[in-house]
N, C-alpha and C positions, 0 to 999 in steps of 0.2 A: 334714719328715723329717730326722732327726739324721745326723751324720757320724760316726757315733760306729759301732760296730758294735752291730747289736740283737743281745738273747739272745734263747734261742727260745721263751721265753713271747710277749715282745714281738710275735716273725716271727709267732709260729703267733696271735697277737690278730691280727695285721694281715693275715695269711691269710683270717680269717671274717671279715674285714669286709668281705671280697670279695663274699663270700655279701649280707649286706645290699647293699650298692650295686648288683647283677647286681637282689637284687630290686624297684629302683626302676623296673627296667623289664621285668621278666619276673616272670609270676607262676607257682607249682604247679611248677616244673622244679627242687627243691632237691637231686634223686639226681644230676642231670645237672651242674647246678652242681658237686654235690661228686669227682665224675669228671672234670670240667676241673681241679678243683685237682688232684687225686692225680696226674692226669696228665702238670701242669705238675712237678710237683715230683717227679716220677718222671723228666723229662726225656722223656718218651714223647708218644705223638700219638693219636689221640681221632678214634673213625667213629661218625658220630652218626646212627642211622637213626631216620625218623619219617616219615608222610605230611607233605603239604606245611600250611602253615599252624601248625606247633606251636611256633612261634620259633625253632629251629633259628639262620638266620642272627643274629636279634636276639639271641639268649644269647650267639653267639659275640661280635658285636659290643660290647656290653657288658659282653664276661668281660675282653675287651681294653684297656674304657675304663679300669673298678676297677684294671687294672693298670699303669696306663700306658703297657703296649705297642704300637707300631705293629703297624697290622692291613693286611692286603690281601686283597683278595676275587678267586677264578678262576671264572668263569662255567664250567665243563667242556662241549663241545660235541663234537657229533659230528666238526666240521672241525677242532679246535684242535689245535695242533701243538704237540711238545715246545717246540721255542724259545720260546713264547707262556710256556710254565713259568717254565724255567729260565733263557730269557737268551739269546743269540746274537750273533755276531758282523755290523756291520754298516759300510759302506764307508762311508768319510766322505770324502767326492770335496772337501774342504779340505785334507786332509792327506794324501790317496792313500793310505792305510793303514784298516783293517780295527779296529775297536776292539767293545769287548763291553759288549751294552745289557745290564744286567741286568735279568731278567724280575718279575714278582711273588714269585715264593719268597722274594727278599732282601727277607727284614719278621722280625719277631720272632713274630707270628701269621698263619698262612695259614687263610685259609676255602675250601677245595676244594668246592664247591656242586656236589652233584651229578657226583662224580664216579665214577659209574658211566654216567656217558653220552658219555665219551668215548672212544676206543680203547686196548688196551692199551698200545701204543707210546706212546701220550703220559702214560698213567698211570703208565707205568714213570720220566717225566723228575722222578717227585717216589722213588723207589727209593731215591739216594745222598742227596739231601737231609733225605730222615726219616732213615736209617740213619749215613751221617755228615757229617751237616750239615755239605755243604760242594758245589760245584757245579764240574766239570768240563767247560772248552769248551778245544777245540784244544790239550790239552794243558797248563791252565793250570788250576791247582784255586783255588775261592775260597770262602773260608768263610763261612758265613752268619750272621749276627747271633746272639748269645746273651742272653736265653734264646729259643728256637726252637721251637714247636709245631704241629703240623698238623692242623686239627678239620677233618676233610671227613664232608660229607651224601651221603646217599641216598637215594630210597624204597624203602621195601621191601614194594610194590606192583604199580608201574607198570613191567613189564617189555619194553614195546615198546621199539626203538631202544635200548638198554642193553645193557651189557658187562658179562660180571661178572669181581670182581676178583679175579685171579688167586691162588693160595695164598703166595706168596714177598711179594705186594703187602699182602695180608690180613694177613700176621706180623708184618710194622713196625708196626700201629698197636697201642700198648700195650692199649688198654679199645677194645668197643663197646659204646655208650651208644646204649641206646630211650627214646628221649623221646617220648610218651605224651600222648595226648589231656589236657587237665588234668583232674579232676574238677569237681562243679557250682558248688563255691564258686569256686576258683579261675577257669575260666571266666569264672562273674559277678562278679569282681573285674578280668579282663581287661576284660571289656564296659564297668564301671564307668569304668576308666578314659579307654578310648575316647569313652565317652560328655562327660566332661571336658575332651575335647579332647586327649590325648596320643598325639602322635606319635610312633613308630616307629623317623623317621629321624634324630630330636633327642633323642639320649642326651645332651648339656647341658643341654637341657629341661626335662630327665625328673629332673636331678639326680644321675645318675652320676657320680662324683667318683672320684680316683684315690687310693689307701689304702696304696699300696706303691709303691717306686718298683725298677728292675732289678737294682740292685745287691743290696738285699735280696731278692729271691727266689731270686738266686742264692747269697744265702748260707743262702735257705730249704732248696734243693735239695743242698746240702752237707749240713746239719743231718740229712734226711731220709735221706740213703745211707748216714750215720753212725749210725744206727739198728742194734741190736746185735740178734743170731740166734744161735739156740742149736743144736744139731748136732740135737736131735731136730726142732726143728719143720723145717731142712731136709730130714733124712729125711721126713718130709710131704707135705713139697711136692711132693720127688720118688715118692710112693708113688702120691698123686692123679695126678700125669704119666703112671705105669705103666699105672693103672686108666683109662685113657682108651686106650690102645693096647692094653687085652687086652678090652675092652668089644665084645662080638660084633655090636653097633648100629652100631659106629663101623670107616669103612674105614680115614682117616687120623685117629693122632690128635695131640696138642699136639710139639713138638717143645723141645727143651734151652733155646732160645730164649723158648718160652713158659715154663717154669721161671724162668727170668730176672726176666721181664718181670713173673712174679707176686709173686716176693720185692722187686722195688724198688716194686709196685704196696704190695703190703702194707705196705712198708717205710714209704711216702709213708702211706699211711693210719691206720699206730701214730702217726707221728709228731704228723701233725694230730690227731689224738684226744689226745695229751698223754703216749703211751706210751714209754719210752726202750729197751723192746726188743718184737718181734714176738712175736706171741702164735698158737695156733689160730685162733682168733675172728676176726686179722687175715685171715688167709688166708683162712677160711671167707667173709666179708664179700667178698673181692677175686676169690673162683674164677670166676664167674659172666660177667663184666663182660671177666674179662681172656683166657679163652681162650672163649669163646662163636664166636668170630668165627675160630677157627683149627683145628676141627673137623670133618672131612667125615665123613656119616653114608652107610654102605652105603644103594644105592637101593631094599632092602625096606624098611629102617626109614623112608625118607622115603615110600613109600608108606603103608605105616602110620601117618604122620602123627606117630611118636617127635618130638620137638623137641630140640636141642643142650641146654637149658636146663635142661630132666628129666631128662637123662642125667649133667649135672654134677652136679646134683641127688644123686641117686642114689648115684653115688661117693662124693660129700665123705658120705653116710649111711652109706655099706659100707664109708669108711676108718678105719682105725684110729687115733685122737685122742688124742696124745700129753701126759700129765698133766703 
């Protein structure tokens, strides 16, 4: 990798080649792949829900190798305590003084496994680290590594022993990503593999190689905010926001934040497509993914079985699409 600074033909080549290397060892997941990119280069954090078995952790792991960043994995449980997160202060009877272990968040990739099964107090000890990357003990703030992303799982299944996450918690994550049983090819290309002998926990193995290094994706994520908007498609953005809160389905709906979260979503997604300003089409692509996860539906509609998904649906159809 050169010292040179790349253009963004270069970045955005070296961005999909993320894509190939993730699929050296993950098959049929290329939406979810392309949602950790957008993600990373949105600066934003990524809730990945699927039944268990769909690679989940393996993609994140892998999404980690392709980039060279350090990863750390949180088992979430019912007993784990914030300091387990974040980090805590501990006696060191050498020195009689109190120094701070720091926890697994200080990584550049966190795997939150399941965290819907831990309580909200401890859910909450990742709140300032997604929001601003940086960790508060006893008065002493420290910042977290850059670049910094949060991919945590769930199912969205298995509701015994499970907490669900809070709306203020649900807002920090930019995209939720459904990762999805593969279809029959895919599958039998999964099997195929196994059948060859590939293991799982041998992303060197497997041939995962790293394609970028952190300085370049950081200068990916510059490139991508630098992405240029035009005052109509912002009026858009904001007119879909409106239509989500006058939606007689919906109790709450996106908040200014979700606005946000969809212009840098989109922003990151013109960019990787090769576009130098945001379009409809970007945003159309990005509504779904980016507020799905930040809308509470009155409990008629949910009796009725309305989904979040039909209802955005719906909107980005009854909004007005600015030429």
């Amino acid at each position: 990798m050169s010292d040179h600074a790349p253009d963004d033909a270069a970045l955005r080549d070296a961005m999909h080649r993320v894509r190939t290397e993730i699929g050296k060892a993950v098959v049929g997941q290329d939406g979810t792949v392309t949602g950790l990119l957008i993600a990373l280069l949105a600066r934003g954090h990524v809730l990945l829900e699927g039944v268990p078995g769909v690679a989940k952790t393996l993609l994140v792991r892998a999404f980690s190798r392709s980039l060279g960043l350090d990863t750390k994995r949180i088992q979430f449980t019912p007993d784990l305590m914030p300091g387990d997160v974040s980090g805590s202060l501990v006696y060191d009877a050498r020195t009689g003084e109190f120094e701070f272990r720091a926890g697994p968040v200080f990584t550049h990739v966190v795997l939150a496994d399941e965290i819907n099964r831990t309580p909200p107090k401890t859910q909450a000890a990742l709140l300032e680290a997604m929001e601003e990357r940086q960790v508060s003990t006893d008065g002493v703030t420290r910042p977290l590594p850059e670049p910094f992303l949060v991919a945590a799982t769930q199912n969205p299944i298995e509701h015994e022993g499970t907490y669900l996450l809070p709306e203020a918690q649900l807002d920090r994550f930019l995209l939720k990503l459904v990762v999805d049983v593969p279809g029959r090819d895919a599958e039998l290309a999964v099997l195929r593999r196994h059948a060859d002998g590939f293991d799982p926990r041998a992303l060197e193995a497997a041939g995962v190689q790293q394609t970028v290094s952190p300085r370049e994706i950081l200068a990916a994520q510059r490139a991508a905010a630098a992405v240029t908007v035009a005052d109509d498609v912002l009026g858009y953005v904001v007119d879909l926001a409106r239509a989500t809160r006058e939606s007689p389905s919906v109790q709450l709906g996106v908040s200014p934040r979700a606005t946000t979260g969809l212009l840098a979503a989109a922003k990151a997604w013109a960019w990787l497509s090769g576009y130098p300003a945001i379009t409809p089409d970007h945003v159309q692509t990005m509504l779904v993914p980016t507020w799905r996860h930040r809308i509470r539906l009155r409990p008629d509609a949910e009796i009725e079985g309305v989904s979040v998904d039909a209802i955005l649906t719906s909107i980005q159809q009854q909004t007005r699409v600015p030429l």
